[in-house]
Structures are given as C-alpha cells and as structure tokens.
N, C-alpha and C positions, 0 to 999 in steps of 0.2 A: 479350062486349061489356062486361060487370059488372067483368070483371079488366081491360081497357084503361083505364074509367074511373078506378079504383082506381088503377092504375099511373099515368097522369097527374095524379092530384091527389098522388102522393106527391112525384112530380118535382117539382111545384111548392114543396110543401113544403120538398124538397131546396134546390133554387135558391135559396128564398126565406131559407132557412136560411145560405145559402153568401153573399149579397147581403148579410148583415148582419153575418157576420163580416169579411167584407170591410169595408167601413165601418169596424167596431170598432176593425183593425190601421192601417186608414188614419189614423182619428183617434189614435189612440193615437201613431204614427210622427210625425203634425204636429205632437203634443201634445210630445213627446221633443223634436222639433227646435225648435220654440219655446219652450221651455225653455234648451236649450242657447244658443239667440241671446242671451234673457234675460241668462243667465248670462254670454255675451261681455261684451255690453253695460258691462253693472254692472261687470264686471272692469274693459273699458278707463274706465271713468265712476271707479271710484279710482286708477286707473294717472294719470292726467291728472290729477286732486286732490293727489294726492302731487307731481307736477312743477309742480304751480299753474297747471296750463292750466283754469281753472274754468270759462269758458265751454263751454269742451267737455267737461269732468265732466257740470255740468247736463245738456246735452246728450245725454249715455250714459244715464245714472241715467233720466232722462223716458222715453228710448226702452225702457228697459231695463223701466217700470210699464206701459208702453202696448203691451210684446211678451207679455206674459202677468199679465194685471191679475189672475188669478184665487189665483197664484204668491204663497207668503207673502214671497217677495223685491221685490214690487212696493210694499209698504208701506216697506221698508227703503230701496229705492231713491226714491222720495218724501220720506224723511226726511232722504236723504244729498243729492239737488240743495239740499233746503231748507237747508243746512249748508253747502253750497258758498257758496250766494249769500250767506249771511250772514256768511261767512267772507273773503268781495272785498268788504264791504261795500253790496251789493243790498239793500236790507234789505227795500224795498216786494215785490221777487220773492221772497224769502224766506219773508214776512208772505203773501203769496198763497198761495206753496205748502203753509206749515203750514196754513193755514185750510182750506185742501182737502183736507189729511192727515187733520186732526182729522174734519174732518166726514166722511170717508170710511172713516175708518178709526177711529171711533170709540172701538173695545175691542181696540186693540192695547197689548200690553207695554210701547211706548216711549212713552205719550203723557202722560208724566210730562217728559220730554222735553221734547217738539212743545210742549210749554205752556211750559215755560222757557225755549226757544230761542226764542219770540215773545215773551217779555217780554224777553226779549235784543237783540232785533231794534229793539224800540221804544226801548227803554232806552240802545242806543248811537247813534241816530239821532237823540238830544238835541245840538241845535247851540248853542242858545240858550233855556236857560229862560226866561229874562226876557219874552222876546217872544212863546213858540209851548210852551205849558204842555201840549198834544196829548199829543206823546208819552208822555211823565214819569206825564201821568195812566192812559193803556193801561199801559203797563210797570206801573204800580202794580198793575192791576186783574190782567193775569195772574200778576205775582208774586203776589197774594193768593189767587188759585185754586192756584199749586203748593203755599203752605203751609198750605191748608186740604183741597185733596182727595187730595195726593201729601205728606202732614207727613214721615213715614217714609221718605223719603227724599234724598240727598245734596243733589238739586235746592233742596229746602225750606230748607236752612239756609243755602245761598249769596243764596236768594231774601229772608227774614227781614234777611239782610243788607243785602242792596239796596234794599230797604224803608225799613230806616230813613234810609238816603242821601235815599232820595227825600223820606222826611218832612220832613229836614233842609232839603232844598232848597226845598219847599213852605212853609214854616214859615217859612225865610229871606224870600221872598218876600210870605209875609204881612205878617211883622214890617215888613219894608220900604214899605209901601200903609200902614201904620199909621204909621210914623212922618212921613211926608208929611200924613197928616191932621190930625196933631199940631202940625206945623209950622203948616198953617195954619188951623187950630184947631175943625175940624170933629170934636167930639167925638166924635158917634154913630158915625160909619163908622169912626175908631178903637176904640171899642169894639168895634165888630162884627168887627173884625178882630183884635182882642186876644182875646176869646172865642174867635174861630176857633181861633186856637192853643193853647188850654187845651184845649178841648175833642174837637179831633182829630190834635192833634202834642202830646198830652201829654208824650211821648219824649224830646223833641228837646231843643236846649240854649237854646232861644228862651224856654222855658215860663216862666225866673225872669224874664227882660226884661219879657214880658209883664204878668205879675202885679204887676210894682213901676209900670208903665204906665198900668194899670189903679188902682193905689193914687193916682198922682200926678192922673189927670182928674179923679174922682171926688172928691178933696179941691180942686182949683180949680171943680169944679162945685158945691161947698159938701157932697155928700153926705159928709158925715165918718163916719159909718154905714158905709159901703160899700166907701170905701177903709181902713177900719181892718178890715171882713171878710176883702178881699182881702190886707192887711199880714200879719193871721194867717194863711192859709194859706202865703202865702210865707217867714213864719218859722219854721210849724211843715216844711216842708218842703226847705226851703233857707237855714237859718240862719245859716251858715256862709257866704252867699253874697254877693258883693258889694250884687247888685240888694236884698239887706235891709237893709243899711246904709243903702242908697241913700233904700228909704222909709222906716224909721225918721228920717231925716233929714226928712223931709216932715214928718210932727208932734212933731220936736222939732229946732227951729231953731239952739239952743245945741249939737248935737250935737259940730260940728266944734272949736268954741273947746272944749268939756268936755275932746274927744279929746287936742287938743293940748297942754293944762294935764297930763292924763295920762300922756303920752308923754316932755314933758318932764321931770316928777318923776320918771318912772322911769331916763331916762338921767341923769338926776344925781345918784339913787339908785344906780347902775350904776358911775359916775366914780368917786364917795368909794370905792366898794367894792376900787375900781382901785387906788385912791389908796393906802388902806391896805396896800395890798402893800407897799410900798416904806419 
C-alpha cells in the first residue's frame, strides 16, 4: 500500500513536471512568432516610408510596438512612426508620439534624438511668429535640453544653431514692441523692452539698436547719466558700429556738419593729389 502511494505521488510529480514544460515551449513558440510578426511589421512600416505611403508606415511601426512591446525593436518602431509623422508634416502626431517615447522609454540610446525631433516638430510648425509665439518658445525650450544634456553630440550643434535663429527672431520681435512704444512715446514699456534684449538676446544683432535706443530715451528723459552709461557700453563694444555714431550724435549736435567739413577737406586733399600727376 506504502509503494502505490509512493508511485502516485511520483506520477504527479511526473505530469506536473510535464504540464510545465509544456507551457514553457508553448510560450516560448508564441514568443518566436510574435516576434516574427514584430519583425513583418516594422519591415513593411519602412517599406511603405520609403514609397511615401506614410499613413501606412505609422500604421506598421504602432502595430509593430504594440506586437511585442517587451522587444528592444518596439522603442525603434515608436521612434520611426514619430519620424514618419514628422516627415508628412503631422507635427501635433509626432509631438504625441515622442512624448510617449520619451516617457516610456526613458533610458534608451536614441533619446538624444526623441528630443531634437520634438524641437523639430515645434520649430517647423512656426506659421507665423508675429502672432502665435507657442511654438518658437517650445522649440527653444527642447533645443536647450539637446545642448545641455546631449552637448556631445551632432544633435547639439544643429540645435545651438537653431537657437540663435530663434533668438534672432525673438529679439526682432522685441525690438519691434519697442519701437511702437517709442513712436508713441511711452517710455517705460520701451525700456522694458530694450532691457529685454540686452539681457537675454545678448547674441543677436538687435543688441547695438537697442543700446543706442536706450542712449536716445534717456537723454529726452533728461537722464544724461544714464544715457551716457549706456553710449559707453555701446562704444566700448560696438564701436565701429553704425548704432554709435548714431548716439554719439545725440550729445554732440555738430557732429554731422564737423563730418562733412572733414570729408570734404579730404576729397580735396585727394583732387590736388590727383591733380599733381599730370
């Protein structure tokens, strides 16, 4: 009776033993074949980006993360619809998709990438600065995370680039709010906007406009202190530059007739010279 017991708890153990590798090959064969669809997928998902059928890239690439999400190809194919869309101009579906790239995939290899192709995304999605400042400020914000967390590489120096486009443009914009306050002669909010571009479009080629801008209120506001602060910085930095001219002309009135008298004597100091050849 000792030995039949014996005998069926081994069988159990048998079977129980057999039940699990079953299982194992089972998953394992699913595993294989969903893999392999993956792999279809993603194929036809650049087959169809190469012929510029991009709806249906998207399409492959999504299905192709959502056949084996566990698969280091499910990050690759999340990055590739993201690229699709961006590449037919989707930008908003693009913009979704890196955001769920990033956030999902946090510590993958390409998210030096994922970051520049969403400042890509916002940055070409500029219709109109003048009116819808949105984008140009995103585009700003991830271009400055590629060239602060990804410097080292390629990304960062097209982004640096793009940068100062953007400064440019901002900074045009400033300049332009400032000049209308000027026009009709609301000091302060020109100032504030003159500072603005000193202080964070130092770069840019607005910076000498501004500071001769600054010379010129500040000398009709009676501060002569203040605009002769700002005349020096502008000379020691821009001396050569029109906009110093410009306020030097500001505290000294005769400047133009002096120039003239100058300019004259030398072209008729230039004539005789002429003359004497002959």
């Amino acid at each position: 009776m000792e030995i039949i017991k014996k005998l069926i708890i081994c069988s159990l153990i048998i079977l129980s033993s057999c039940s699990d590798n079953e299982k194992k090959i089972s998953t394992a064969v699913e595993g294989d074949s969903l893999e392999m669809q993956m792999i279809q997928a993603y194929n036809e998902g650049v087959i169809a980006l190469e012929k510029g059928d991009i709806l249906f890239a998207t399409k492959k690439f999504n299905e192709a993360e959502l056949l084996f999400p566990q698969s280091p190809w499910a990050a690759k194919s999340s990055l590739m619809a993201a690229y699709a869309y961006w590449l037919q101009g989707y930008y908003s579906d693009s913009i979704n998709e890196l955001e769920r790239f990033i956030k999902l995939y946090s510590n993958h290899q390409n998210l030096d990438y994922a970051h520049y192709l969403l400042a890509m995304c916002y940055y070409d999605s500029i219709v109109d600065e003048k009116k819808d400042l949105n984008p140009l400020i995103k585009a700003k914000a991830y271009f400055k995370i590629v060239t602060k967390d990804f410097s080292k590489t390629d990304y960062a120096l097209d982004a640096k680039y793009k940068l100062e486009m953007i400064n440019d443009i901002l900074a045009g914009k400033e300049m332009y709010i400032a000049r209308h306050y000027i026009k009709k002669q609301k000091w302060v909010a020109a100032i504030n906007r003159l500072k603005n571009i000193i202080n964070n479009y130092g770069t840019t080629v607005y910076v000498e406009e501004a500071l001769h801008r600054l010379v010129e209120i500040h000398y009709i506001l009676g501060m002569e202190f203040e605009a002769k602060k700002y005349a020096n910085v502008l000379g020691y930095n821009y001396k050569s530059s029109q906009w110093y001219k410009e306020s030097y002309r500001v505290f000294n009135k005769d400047y133009n007739i002096v120039n003239k008298i100058e300019n004259k004597t030398k072209r008729k100091k230039l004539t005789d010279k002429i003359k004497s050849f002959f």
